[in-house]
N, C-alpha and C positions, 0 to 999 in steps of 0.2 A: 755194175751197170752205171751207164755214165746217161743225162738227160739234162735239159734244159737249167734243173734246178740245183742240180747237187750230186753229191757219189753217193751210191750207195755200198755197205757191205754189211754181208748177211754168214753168219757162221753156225756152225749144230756141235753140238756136244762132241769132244774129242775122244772123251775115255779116258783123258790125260789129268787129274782132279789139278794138276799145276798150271795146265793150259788151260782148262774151264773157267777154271778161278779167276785167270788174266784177264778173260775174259769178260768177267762179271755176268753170267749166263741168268741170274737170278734179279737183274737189276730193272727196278719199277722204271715204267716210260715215262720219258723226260724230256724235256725240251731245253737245251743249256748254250751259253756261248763258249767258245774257244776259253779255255786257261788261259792268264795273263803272263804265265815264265811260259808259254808257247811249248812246252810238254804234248798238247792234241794240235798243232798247227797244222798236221797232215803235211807234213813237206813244204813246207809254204804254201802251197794251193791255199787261193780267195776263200773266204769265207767267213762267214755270221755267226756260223752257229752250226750245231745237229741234231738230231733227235733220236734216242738211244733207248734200249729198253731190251730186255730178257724175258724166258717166258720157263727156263730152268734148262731147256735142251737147244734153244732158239736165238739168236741174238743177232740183232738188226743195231746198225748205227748209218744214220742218214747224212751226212754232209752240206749243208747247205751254203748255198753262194750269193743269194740274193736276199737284203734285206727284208723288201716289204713279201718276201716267202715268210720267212721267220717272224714278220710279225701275224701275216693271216695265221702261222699255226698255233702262237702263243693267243690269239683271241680263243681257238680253238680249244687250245689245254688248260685256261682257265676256264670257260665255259663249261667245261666236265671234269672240273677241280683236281687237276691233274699238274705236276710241278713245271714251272715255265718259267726261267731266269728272264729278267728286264733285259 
C-alpha cells in the first residue's frame, strides 16, 4: 500500500520457521531510522525512517518518507514508553 507518507508491508506467518524467522514475526514496535551500511535502504527509495513491530503470526514494517512524520510518531512512542531512535 503506497500513500502520502510511506510504503507499507504487512506479512502473516509462513509455516516456513526459516522464513518466519527473517522475518522477525516476534519483534516488539519500534520506531527506528534506515542502517547507516544501507542494508534497509529499500532500494534507494527516500526515506527517514519506519516503524516495525510483530505480534508472533503478524508483521507490519511501515516505510516512512517524510520527516516531520517520523518525528510526530517518535513524540508518540515515547509518550507510551515505546523504543524510538533520535
Amino acid at each position: 500500500m503506497e500513500n502520502n507518507y510511506g510504503r507499507e508491508v504487512v506479512a502473516t506467518a509462513t509455516g516456513d520457521p526459516i522464513a518466519d524467522q527473517a522475518m522477525d514475526l516476534k519483534r516488539p514496535l519500534s520506531l527506528r531510522r534506515p542502517c547507516r551500511c544501507g542494508c534497509d535502504s529499500r532500494g534507494g527509495e527516500k526515506g527517514v525512517g519506519y516503524v516495525t513491530g510483530g505480534s508472533g503470526k503478524h508483521f507490519v514494517s511501515v516505510w516512512l518518507e517524510h520527516e516531520d512524520v517520523y518525528q510526530a510518531l517518535q513524540a508518540i512512542f515515547w509518550a507510551h514508553n515505546l523504543p524510538a531512535e533520535v
